[in-house]
Backbone of each chain as nested JSON, in Angstrom:
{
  "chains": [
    {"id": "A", "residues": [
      {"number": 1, "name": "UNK", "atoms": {"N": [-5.304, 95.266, 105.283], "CA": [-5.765, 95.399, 106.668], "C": [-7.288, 95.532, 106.708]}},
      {"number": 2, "name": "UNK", "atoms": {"N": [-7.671, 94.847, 107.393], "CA": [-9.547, 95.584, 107.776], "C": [-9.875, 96.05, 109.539]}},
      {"number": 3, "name": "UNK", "atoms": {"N": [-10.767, 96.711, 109.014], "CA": [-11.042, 97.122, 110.266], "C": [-12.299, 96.307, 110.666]}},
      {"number": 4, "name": "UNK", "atoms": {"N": [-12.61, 96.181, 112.088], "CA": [-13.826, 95.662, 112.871], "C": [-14.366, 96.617, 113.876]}},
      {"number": 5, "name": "UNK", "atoms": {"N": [-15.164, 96.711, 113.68], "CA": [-16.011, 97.741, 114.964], "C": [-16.86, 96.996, 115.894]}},
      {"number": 6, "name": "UNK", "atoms": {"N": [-16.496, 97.044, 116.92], "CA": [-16.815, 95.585, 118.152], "C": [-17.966, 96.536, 119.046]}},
      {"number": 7, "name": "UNK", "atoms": {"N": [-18.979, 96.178, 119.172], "CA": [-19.967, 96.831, 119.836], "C": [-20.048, 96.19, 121.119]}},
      {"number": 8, "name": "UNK", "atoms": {"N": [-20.003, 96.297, 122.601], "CA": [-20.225, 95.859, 123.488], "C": [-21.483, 96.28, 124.806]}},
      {"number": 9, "name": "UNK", "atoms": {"N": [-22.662, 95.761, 124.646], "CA": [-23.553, 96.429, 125.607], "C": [-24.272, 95.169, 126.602]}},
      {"number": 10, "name": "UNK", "atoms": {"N": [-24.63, 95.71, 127.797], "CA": [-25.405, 95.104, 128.847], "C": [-26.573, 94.158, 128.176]}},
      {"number": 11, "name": "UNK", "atoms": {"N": [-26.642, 92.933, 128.782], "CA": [-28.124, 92.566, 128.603], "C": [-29.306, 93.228, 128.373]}},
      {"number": 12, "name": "UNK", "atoms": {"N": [-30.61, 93.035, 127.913], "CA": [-31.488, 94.345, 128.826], "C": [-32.071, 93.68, 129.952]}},
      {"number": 13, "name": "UNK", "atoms": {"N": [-31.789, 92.069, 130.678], "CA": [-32.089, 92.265, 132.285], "C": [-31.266, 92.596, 133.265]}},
      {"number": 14, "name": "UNK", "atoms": {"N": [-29.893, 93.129, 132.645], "CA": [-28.821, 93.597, 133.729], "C": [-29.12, 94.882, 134.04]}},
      {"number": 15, "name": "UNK", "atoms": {"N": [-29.148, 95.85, 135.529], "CA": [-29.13, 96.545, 135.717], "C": [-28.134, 97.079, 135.123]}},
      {"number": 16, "name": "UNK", "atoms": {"N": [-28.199, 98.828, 134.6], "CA": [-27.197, 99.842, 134.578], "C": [-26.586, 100.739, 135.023]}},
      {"number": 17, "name": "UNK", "atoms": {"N": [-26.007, 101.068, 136.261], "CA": [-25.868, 101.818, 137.567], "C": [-25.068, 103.137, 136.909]}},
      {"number": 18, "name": "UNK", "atoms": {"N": [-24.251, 102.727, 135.559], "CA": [-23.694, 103.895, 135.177], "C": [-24.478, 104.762, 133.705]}},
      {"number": 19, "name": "UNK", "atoms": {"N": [-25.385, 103.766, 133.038], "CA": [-26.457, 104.843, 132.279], "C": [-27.447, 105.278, 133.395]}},
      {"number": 20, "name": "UNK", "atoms": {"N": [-27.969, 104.726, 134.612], "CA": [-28.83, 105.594, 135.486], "C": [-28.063, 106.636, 135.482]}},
      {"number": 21, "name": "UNK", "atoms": {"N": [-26.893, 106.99, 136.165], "CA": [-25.879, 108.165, 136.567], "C": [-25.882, 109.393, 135.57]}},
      {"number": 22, "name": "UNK", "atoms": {"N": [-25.729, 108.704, 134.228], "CA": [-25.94, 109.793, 133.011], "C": [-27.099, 110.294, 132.862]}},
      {"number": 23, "name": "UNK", "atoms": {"N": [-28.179, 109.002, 132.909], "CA": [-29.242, 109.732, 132.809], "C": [-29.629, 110.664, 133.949]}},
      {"number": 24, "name": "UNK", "atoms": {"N": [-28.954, 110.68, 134.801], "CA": [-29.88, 111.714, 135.568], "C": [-29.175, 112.847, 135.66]}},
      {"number": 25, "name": "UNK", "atoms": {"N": [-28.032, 113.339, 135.009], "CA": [-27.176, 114.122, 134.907], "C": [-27.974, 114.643, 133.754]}},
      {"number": 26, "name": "UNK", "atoms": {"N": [-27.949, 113.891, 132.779], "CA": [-29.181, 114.716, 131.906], "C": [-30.131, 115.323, 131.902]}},
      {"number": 27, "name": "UNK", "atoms": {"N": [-30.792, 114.67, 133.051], "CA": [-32.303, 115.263, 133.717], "C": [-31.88, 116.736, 134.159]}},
      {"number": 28, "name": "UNK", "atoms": {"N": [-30.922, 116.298, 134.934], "CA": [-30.41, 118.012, 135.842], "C": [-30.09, 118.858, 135.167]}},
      {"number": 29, "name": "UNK", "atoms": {"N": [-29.785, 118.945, 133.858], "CA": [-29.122, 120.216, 132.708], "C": [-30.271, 120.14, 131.976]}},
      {"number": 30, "name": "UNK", "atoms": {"N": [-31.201, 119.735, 132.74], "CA": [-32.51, 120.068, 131.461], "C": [-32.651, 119.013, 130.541]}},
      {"number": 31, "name": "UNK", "atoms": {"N": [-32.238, 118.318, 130.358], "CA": [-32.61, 117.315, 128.805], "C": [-33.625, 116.253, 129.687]}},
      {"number": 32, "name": "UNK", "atoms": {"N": [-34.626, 116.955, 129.538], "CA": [-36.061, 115.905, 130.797], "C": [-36.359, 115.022, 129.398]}},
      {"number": 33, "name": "UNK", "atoms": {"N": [-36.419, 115.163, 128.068], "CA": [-37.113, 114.036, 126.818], "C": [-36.157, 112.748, 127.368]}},
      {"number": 34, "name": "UNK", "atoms": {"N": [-35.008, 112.642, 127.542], "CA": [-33.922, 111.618, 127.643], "C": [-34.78, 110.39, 128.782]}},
      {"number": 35, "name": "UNK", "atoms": {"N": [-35.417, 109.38, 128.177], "CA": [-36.323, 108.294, 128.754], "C": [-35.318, 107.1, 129.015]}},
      {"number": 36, "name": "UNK", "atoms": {"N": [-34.462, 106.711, 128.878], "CA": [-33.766, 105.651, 128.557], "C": [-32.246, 106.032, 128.192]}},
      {"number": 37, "name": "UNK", "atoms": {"N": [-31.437, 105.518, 129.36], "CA": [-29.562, 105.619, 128.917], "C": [-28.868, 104.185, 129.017]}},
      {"number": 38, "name": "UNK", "atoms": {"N": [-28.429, 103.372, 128.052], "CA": [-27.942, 102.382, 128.319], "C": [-26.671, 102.752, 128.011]}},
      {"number": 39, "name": "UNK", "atoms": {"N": [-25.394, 102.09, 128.945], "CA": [-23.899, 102.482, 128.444], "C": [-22.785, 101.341, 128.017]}},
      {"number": 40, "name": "UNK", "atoms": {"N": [-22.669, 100.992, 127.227], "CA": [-21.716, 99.75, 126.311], "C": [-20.259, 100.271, 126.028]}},
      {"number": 41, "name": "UNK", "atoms": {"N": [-19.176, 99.718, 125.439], "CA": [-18.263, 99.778, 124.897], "C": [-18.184, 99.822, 123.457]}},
      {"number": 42, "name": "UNK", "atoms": {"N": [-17.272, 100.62, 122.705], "CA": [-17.341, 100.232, 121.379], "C": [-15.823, 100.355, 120.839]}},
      {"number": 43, "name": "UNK", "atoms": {"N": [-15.187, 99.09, 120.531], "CA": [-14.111, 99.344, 120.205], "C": [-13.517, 98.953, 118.64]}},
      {"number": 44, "name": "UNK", "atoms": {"N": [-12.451, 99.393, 117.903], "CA": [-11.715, 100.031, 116.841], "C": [-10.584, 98.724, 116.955]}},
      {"number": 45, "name": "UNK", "atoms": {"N": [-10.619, 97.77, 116.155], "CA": [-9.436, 96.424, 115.568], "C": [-9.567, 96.847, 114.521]}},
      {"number": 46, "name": "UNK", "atoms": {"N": [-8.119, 96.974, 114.389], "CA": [-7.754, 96.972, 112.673], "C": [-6.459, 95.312, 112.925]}},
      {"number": 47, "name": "UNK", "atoms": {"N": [-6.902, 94.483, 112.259], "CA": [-6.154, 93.252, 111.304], "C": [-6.097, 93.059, 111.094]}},
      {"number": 48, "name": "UNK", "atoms": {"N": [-4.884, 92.074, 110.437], "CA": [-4.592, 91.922, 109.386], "C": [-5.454, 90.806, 108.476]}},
      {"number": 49, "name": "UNK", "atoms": {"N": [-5.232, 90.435, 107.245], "CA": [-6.673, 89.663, 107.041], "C": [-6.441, 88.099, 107.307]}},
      {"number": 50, "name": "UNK", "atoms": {"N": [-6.787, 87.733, 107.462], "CA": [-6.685, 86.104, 107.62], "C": [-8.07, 85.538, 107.095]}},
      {"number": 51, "name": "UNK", "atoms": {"N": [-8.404, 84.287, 107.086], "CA": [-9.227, 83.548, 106.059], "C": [-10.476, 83.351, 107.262]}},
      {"number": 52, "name": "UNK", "atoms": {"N": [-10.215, 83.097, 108.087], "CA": [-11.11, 83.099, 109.461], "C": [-11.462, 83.96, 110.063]}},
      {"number": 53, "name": "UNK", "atoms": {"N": [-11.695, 84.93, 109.541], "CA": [-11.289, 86.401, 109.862], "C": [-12.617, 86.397, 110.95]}},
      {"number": 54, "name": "UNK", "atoms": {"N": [-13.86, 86.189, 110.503], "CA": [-15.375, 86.112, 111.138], "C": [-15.111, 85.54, 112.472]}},
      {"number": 55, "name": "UNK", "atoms": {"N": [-14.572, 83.885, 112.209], "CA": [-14.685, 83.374, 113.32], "C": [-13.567, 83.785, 114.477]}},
      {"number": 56, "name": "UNK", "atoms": {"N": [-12.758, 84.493, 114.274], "CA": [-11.536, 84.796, 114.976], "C": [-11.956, 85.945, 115.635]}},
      {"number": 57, "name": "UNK", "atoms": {"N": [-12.431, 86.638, 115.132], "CA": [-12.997, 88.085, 115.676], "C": [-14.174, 87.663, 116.937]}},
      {"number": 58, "name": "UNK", "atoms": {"N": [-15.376, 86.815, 116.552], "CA": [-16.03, 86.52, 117.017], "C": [-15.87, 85.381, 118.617]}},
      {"number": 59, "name": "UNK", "atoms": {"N": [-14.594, 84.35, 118.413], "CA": [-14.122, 84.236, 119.456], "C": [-13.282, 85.191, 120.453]}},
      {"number": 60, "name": "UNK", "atoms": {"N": [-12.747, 86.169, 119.871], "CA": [-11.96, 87.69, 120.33], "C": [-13.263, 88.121, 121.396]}},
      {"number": 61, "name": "UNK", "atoms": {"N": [-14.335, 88.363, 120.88], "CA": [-15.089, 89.168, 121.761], "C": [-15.914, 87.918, 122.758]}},
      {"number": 62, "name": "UNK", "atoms": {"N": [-16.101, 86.532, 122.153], "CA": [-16.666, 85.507, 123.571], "C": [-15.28, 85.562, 124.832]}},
      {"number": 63, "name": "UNK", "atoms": {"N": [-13.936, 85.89, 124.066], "CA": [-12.917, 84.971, 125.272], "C": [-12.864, 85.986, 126.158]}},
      {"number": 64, "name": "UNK", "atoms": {"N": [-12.484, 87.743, 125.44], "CA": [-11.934, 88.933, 126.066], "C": [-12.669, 90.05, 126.149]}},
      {"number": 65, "name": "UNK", "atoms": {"N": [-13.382, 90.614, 125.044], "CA": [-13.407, 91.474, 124.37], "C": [-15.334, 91.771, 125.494]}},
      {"number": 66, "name": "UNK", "atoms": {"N": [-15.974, 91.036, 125.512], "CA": [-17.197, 90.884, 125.889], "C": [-17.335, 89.884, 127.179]}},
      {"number": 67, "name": "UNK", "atoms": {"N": [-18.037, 90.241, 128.167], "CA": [-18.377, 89.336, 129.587], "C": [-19.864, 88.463, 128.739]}},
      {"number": 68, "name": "UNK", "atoms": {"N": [-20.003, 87.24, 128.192], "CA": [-20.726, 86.695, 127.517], "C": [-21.937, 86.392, 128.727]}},
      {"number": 69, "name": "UNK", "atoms": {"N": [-21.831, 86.425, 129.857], "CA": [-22.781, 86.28, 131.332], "C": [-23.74, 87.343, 131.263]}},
      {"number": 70, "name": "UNK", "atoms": {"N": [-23.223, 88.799, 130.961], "CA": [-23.904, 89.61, 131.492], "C": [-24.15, 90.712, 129.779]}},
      {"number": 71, "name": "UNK", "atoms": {"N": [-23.179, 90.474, 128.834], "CA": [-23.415, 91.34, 128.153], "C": [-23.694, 90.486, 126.813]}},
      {"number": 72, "name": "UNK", "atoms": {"N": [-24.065, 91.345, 125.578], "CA": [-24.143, 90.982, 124.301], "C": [-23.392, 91.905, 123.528]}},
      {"number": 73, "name": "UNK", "atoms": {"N": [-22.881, 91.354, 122.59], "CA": [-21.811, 91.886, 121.499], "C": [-22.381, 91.475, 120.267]}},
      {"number": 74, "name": "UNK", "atoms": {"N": [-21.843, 92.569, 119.113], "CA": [-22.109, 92.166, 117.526], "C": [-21.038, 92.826, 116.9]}},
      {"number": 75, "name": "UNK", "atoms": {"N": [-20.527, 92.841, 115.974], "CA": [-19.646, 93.249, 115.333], "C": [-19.508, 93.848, 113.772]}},
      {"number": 76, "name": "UNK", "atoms": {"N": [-18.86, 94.604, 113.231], "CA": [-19.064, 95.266, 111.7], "C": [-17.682, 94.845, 111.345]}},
      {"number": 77, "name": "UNK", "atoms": {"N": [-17.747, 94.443, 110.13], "CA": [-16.24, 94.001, 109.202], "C": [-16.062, 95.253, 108.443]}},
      {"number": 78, "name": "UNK", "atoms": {"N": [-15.191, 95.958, 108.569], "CA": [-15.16, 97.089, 107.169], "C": [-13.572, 97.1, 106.511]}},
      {"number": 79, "name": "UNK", "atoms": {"N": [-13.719, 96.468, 104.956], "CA": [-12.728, 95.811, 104.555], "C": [-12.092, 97.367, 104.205]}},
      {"number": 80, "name": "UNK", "atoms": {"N": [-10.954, 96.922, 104.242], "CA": [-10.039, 98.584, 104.066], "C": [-9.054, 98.468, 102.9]}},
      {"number": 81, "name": "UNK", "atoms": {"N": [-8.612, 98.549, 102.239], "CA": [-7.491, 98.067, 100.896], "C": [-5.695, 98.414, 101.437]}},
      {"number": 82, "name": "UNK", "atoms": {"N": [-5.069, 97.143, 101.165], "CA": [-4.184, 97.702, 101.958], "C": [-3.076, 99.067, 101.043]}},
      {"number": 83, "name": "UNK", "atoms": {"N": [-3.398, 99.298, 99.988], "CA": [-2.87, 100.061, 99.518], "C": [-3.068, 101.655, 100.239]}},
      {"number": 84, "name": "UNK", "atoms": {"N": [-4.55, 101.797, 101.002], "CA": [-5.03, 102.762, 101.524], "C": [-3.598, 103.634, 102.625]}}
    ]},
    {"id": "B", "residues": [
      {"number": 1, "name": "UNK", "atoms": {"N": [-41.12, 107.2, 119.91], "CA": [-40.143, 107.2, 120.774], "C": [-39.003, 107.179, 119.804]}},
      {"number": 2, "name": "UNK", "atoms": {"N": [-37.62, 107.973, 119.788], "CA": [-36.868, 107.981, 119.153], "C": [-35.664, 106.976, 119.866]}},
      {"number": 3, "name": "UNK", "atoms": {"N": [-34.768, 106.179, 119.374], "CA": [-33.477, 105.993, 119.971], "C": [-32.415, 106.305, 118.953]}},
      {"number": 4, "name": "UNK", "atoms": {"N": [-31.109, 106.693, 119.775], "CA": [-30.08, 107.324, 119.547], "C": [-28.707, 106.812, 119.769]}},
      {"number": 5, "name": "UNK", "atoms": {"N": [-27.947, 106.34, 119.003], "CA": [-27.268, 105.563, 119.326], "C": [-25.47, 106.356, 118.986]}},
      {"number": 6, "name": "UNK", "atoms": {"N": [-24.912, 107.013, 120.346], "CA": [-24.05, 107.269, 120.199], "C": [-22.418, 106.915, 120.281]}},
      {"number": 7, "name": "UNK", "atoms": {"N": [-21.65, 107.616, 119.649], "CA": [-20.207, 106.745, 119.414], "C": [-19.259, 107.856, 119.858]}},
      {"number": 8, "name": "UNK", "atoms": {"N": [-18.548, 107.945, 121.042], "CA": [-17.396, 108.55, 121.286], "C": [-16.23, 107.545, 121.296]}},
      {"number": 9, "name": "UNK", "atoms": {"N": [-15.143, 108.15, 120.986], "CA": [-13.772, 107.63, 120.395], "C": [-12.696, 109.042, 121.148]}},
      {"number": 10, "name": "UNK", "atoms": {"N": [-11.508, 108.336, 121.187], "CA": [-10.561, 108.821, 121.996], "C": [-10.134, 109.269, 120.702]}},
      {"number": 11, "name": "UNK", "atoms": {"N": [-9.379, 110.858, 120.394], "CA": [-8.78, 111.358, 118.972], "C": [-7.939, 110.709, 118.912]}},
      {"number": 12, "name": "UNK", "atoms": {"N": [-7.343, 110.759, 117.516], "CA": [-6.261, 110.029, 116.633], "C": [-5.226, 110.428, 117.651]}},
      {"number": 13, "name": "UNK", "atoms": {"N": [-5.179, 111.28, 117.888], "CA": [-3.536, 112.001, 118.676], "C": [-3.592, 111.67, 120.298]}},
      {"number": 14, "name": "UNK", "atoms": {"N": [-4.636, 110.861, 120.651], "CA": [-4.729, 110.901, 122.108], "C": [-3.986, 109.521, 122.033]}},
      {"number": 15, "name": "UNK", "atoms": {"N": [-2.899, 109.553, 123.07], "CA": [-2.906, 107.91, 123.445], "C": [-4.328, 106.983, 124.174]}},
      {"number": 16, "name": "UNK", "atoms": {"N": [-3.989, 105.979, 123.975], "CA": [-5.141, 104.765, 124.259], "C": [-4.824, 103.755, 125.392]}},
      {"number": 17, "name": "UNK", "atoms": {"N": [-4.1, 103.819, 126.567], "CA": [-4.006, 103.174, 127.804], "C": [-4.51, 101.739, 127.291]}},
      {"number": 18, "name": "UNK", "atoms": {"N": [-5.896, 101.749, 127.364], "CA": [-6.865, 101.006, 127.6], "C": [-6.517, 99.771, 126.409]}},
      {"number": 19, "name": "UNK", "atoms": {"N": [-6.922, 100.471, 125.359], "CA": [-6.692, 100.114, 124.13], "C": [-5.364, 99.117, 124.261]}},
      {"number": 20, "name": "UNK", "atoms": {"N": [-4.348, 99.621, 124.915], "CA": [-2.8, 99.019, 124.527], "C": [-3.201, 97.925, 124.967]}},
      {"number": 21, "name": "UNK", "atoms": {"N": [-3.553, 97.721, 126.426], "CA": [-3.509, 97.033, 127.141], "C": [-4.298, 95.942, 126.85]}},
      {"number": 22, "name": "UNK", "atoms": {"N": [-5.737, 96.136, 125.918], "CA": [-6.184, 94.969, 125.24], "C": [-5.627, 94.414, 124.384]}},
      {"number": 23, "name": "UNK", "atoms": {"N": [-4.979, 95.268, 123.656], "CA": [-4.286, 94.73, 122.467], "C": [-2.951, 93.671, 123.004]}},
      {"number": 24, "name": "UNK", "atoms": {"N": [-2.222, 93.936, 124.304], "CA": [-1.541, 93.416, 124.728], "C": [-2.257, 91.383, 125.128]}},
      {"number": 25, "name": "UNK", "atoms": {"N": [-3.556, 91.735, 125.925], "CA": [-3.961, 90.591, 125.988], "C": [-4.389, 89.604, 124.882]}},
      {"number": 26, "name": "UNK", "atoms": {"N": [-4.841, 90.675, 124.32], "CA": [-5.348, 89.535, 123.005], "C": [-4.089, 89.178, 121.64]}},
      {"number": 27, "name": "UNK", "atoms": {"N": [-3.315, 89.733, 122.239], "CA": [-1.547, 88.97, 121.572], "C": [-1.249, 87.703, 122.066]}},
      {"number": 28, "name": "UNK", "atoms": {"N": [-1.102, 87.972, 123.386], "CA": [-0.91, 86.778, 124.597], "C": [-1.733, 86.087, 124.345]}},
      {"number": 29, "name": "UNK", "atoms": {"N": [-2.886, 85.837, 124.141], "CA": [-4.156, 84.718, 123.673], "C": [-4.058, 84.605, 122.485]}},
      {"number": 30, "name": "UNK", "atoms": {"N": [-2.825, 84.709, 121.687], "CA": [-2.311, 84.359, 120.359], "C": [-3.506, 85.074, 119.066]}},
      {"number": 31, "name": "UNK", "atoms": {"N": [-3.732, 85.978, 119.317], "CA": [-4.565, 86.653, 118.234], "C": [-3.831, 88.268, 117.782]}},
      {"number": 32, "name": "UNK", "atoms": {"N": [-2.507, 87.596, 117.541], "CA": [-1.055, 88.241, 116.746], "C": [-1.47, 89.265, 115.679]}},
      {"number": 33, "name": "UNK", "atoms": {"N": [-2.783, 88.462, 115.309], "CA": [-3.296, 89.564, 113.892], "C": [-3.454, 91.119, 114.184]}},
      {"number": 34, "name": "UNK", "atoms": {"N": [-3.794, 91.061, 115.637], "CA": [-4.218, 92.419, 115.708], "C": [-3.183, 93.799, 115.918]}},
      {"number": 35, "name": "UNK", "atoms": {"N": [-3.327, 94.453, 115.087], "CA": [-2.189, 95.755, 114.85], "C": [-3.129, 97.0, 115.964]}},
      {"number": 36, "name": "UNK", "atoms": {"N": [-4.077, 97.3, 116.174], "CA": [-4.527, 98.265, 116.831], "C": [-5.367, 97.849, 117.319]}},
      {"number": 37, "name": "UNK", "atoms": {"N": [-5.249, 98.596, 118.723], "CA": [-6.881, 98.378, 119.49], "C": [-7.294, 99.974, 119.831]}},
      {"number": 38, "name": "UNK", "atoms": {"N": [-8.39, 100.154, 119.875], "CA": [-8.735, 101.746, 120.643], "C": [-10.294, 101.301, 120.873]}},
      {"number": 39, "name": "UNK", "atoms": {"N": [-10.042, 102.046, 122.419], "CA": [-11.65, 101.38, 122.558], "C": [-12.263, 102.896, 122.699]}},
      {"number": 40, "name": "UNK", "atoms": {"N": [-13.667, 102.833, 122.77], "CA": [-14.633, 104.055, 123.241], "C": [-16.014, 103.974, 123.849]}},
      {"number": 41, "name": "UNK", "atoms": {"N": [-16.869, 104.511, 123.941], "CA": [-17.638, 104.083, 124.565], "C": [-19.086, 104.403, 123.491]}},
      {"number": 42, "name": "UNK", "atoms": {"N": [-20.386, 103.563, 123.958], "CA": [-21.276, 103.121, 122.831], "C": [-22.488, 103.545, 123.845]}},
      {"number": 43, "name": "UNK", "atoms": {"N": [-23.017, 104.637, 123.625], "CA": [-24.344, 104.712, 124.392], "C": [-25.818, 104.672, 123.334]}},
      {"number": 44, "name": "UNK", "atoms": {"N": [-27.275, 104.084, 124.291], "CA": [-27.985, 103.826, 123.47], "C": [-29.009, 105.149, 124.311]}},
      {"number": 45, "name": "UNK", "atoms": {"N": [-29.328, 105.775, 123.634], "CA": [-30.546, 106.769, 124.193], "C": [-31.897, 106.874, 123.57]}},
      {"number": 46, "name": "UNK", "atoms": {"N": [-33.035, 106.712, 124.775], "CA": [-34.137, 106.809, 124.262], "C": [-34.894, 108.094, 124.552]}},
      {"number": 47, "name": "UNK", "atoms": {"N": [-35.506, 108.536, 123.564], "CA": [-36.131, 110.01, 123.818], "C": [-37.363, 109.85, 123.453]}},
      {"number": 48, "name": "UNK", "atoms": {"N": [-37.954, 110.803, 123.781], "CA": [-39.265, 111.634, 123.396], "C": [-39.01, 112.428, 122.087]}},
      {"number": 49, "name": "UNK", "atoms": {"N": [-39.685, 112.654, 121.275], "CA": [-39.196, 113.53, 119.864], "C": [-39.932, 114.363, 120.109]}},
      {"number": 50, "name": "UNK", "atoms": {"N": [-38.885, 115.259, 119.75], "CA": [-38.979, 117.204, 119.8], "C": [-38.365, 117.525, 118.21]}},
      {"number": 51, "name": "UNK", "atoms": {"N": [-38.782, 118.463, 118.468], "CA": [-38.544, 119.009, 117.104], "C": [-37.144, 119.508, 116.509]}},
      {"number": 52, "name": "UNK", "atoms": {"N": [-36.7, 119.465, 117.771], "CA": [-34.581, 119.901, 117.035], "C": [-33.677, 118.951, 117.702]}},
      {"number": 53, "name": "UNK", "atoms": {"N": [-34.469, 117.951, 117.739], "CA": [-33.594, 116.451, 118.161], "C": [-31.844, 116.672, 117.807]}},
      {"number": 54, "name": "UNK", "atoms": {"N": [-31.737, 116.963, 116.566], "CA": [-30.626, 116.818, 116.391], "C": [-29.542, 117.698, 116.879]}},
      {"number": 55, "name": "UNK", "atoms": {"N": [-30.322, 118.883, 117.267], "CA": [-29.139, 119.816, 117.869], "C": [-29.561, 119.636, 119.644]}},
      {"number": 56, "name": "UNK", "atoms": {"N": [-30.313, 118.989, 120.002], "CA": [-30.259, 118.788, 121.283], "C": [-28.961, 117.283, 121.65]}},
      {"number": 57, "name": "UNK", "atoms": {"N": [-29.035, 116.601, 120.697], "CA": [-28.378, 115.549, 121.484], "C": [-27.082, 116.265, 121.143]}},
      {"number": 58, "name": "UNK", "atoms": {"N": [-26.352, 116.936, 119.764], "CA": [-25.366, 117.152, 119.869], "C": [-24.969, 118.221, 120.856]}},
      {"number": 59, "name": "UNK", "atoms": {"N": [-25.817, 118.562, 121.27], "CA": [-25.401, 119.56, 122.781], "C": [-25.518, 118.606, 123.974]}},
      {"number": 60, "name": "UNK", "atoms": {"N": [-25.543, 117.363, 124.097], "CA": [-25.658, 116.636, 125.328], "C": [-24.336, 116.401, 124.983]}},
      {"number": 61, "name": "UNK", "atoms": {"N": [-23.73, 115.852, 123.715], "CA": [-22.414, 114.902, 123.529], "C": [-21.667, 116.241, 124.034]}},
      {"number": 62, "name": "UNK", "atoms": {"N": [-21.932, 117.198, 123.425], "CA": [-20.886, 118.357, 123.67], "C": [-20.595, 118.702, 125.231]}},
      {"number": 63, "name": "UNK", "atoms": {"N": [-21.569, 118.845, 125.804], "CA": [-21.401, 118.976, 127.365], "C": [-21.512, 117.638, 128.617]}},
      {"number": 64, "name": "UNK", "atoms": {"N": [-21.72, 116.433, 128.019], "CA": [-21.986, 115.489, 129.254], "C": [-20.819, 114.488, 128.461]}},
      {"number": 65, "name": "UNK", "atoms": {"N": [-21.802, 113.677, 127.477], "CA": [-21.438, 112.169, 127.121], "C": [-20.11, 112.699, 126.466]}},
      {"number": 66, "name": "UNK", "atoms": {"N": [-19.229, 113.193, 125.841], "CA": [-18.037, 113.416, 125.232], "C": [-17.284, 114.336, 126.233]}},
      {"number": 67, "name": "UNK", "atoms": {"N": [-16.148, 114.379, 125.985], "CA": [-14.984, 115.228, 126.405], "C": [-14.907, 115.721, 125.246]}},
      {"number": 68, "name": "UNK", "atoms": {"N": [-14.884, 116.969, 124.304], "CA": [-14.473, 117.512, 123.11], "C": [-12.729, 117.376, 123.218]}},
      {"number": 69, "name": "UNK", "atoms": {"N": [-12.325, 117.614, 124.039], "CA": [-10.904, 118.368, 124.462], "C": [-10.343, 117.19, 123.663]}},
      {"number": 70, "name": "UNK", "atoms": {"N": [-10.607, 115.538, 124.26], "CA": [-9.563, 114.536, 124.064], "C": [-11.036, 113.921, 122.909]}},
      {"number": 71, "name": "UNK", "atoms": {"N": [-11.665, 113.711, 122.724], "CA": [-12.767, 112.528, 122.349], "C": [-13.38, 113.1, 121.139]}},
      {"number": 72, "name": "UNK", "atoms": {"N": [-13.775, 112.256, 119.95], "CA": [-14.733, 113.029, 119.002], "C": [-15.892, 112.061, 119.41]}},
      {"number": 73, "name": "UNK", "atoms": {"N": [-16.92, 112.419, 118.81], "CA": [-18.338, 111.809, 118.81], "C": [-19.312, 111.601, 117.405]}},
      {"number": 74, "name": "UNK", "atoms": {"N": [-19.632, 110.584, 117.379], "CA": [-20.836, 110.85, 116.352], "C": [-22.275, 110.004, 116.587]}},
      {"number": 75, "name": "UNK", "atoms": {"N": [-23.501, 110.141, 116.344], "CA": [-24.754, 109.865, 116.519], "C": [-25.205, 109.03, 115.169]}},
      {"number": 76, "name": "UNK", "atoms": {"N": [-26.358, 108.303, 115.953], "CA": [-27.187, 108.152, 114.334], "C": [-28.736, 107.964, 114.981]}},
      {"number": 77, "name": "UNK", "atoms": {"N": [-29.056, 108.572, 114.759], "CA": [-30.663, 108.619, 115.043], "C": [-31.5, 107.794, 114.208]}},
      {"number": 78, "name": "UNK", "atoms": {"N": [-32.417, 106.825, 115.219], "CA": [-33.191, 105.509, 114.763], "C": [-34.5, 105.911, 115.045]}},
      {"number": 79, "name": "UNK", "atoms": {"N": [-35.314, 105.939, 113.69], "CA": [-36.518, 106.488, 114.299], "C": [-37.512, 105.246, 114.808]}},
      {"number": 80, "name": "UNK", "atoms": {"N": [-38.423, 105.422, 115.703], "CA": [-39.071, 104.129, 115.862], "C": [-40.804, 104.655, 116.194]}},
      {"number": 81, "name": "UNK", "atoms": {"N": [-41.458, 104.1, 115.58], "CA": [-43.02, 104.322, 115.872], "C": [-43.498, 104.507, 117.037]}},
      {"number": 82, "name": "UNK", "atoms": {"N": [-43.861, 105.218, 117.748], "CA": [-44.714, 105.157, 119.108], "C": [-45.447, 103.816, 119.363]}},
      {"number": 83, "name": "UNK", "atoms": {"N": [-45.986, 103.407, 118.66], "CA": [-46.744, 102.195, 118.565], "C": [-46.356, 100.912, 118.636]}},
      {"number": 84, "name": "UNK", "atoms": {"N": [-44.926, 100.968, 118.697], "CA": [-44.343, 99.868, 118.706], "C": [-44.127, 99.329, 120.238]}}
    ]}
  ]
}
């Protein structure tokens, strides 16, 4: 089995209406250093291995996984042993 | 300017709604390989550097950006030159 760790975040010319929100929730409990909140997805595939494994993953996040219009995605392979 | 790039995840023992439900679509779009989905969320933070950076953000995850109750969290701090 391997695992993939799918990173999903905003453009940086898309507005962020929900890191503004955090960030200013931050501001209000005091954390005034906090200059910058951007808010993405990050999600946890574990599958099974296949030989295409790169390109399969990588169409996973253009078809579903990622809005390719508005956001950018990258991804981590972390091979796991299946004996684990 | 420091950035901070944090990772909350739903615990092992929490169910994953979200998660199923991708995993459900991306079956149906014939990508069978996949045994688990769990998603979480990926924030990027930019700060000002202070001197106990590290116990300030883990007191933001602890009280704002995480739920402790259901969610774990982890950070990785990117240092970056002012000058840049």
């Amino acid at each position: 089995m391997v695992k993939v760790k799918v990173f999903v975040t905003l453009r940086e010319s898309v507005v962020d209406p929900q890191g503004t929100a955090v960030q200013k929730a931050l501001h209000s409990m005091g954390y005034k250093e906090v200059q910058e909140t951007r808010i993405g997805k990050y999600m946890e595939l574990t599958l099974e291995e296949t030989s295409n494994l790169d390109e399969r993953v990588k169409e996973m996040c253009e078809r579903i996984l990622a809005n390719p219009v508005i956001e950018d995605f990258h991804y981590e392979v972390l091979e796991e042993s299946v004996s684990k």
